[in-house]
C-alpha positions as CSV (number, residue, x, y, z in Angstrom):
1,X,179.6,-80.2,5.3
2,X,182.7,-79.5,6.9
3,X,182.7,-80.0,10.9
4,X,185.6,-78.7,12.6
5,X,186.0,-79.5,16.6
6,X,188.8,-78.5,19.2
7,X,189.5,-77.9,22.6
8,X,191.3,-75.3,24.7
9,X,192.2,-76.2,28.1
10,X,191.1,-73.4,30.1
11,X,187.1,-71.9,30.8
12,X,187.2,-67.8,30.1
13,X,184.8,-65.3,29.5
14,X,185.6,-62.3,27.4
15,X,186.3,-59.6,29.8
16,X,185.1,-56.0,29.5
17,X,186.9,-53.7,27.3
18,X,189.3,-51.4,29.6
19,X,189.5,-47.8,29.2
20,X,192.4,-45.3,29.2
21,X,193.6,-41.8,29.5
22,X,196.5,-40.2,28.4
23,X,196.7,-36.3,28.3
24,X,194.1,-35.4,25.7
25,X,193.7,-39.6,24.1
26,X,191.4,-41.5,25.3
27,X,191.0,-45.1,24.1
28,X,189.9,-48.8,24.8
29,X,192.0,-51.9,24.8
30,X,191.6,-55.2,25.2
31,X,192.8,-57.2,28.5
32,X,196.2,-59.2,28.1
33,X,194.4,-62.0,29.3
34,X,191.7,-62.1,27.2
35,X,193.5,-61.1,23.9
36,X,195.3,-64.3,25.0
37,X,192.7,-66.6,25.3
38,X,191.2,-65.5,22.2
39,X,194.3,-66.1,20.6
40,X,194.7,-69.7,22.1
41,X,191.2,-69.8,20.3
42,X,192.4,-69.2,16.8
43,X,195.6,-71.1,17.0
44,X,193.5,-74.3,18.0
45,X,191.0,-73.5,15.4
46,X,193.6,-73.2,12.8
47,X,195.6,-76.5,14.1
48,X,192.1,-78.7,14.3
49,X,191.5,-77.3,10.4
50,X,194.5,-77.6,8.7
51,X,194.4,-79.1,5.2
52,X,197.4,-80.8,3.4
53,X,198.9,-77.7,1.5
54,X,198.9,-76.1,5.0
55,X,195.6,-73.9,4.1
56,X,192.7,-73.4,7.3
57,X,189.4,-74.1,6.7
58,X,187.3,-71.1,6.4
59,X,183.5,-70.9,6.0
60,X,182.8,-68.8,2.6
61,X,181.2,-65.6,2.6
62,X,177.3,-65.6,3.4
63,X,177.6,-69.0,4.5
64,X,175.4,-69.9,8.0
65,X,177.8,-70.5,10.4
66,X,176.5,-73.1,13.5
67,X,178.6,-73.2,16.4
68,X,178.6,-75.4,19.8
69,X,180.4,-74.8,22.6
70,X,180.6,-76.9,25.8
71,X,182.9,-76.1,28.9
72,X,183.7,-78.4,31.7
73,X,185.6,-77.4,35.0
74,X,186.3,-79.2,38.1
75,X,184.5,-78.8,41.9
76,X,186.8,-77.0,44.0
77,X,189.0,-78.6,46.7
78,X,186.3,-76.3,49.4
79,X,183.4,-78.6,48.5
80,X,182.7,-81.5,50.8
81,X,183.9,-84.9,50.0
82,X,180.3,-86.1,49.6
83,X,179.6,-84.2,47.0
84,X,180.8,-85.2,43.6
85,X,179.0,-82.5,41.2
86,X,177.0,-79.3,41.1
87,X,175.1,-77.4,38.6
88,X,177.9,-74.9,37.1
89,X,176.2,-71.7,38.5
90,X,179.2,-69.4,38.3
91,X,181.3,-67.1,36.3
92,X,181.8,-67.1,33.3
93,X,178.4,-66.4,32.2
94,X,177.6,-68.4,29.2
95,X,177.3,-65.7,27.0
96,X,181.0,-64.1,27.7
97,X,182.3,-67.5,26.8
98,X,180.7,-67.5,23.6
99,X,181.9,-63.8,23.1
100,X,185.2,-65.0,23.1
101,X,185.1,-68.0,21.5
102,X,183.6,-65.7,18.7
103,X,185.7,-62.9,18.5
104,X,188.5,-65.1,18.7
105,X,187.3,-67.2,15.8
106,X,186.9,-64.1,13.4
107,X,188.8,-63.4,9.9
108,X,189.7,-67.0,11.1
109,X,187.2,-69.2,10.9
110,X,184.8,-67.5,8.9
111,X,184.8,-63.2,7.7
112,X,182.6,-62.0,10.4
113,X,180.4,-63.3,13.2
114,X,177.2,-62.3,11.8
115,X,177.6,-65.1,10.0
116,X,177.0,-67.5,12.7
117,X,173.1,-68.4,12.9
118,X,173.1,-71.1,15.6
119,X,174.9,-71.0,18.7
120,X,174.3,-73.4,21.6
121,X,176.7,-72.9,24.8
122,X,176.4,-75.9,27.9
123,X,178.2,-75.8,30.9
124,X,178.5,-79.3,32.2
125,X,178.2,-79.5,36.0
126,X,181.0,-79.4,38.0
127,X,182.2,-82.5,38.7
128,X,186.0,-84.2,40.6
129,X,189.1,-85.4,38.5
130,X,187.5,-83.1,35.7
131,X,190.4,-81.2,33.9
132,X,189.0,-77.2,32.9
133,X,187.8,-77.7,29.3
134,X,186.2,-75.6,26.4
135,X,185.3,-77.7,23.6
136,X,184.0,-76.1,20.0
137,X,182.3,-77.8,17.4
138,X,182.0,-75.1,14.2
139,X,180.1,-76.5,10.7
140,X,178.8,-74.9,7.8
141,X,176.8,-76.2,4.8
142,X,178.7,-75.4,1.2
């Protein structure tokens, strides 16, 4: 069973796609930032999975796909001294953080993202000296 973990060192949702107008095309693109971070996604994915002869681990087709995701960011400098964590009640939702981990994960780490049967995203509580973290654990049975 091949378990795969790696870390990118920033906490993003996937942002909305934007919309545009020109003359009589219309379209959607994807944010610069976000196509970024999904990008940072991929290249840690394929660095944590390397093999020898410089192939990346993929899951095969029709394989379940179980995926774990954990983010960690640090209290603000605004919060009193006395207080050393809080429950990690802000954006980016839990679910945009998996969206991007996802889509930034696919053709990569496995074909498609219906693929993935488990998912389980925690957002540690805020805490001081805590460096902004997302860490992803992907395994699949073969």
């Amino acid at each position: 069973m091949p378990v795969i973990t790696f870390s990118v060192p920033f906490v993003r949702g996937k942002q909305r796609p934007r919309f545009f107008k020109r003359g009589k095309h219309t379209g959607t693109y994807t944010p610069k930032e976000t196509a970024q971070a999904m990008y940072d996604v991929a290249t840690a994915y394929r660095g944590a999975s390397l093999r020898k002869h410089g192939e990346v681990l993929q899951a095969p087709k029709g394989v379940a796909v179980t995926i774990a995701i954990t983010t960690m960011r640090p209290l603000p400098n605004s919060r009193p001294k006395r207080v050393f964590r809080e429950r990690d009640v802000y954006k980016p939702d839990a679910d945009n953080t998996a969206k991007l981990v996802l889509d930034g994960l696919n053709g990569v780490a496995w074909e498609d993202d219906t693929q993935v049967t488990d998912l389980h995203v925690h957002k540690y509580d805020r805490m001081r000296d805590v460096h902004p973290q997302t860490r992803v654990l992907v395994m699949w049975e073969e």
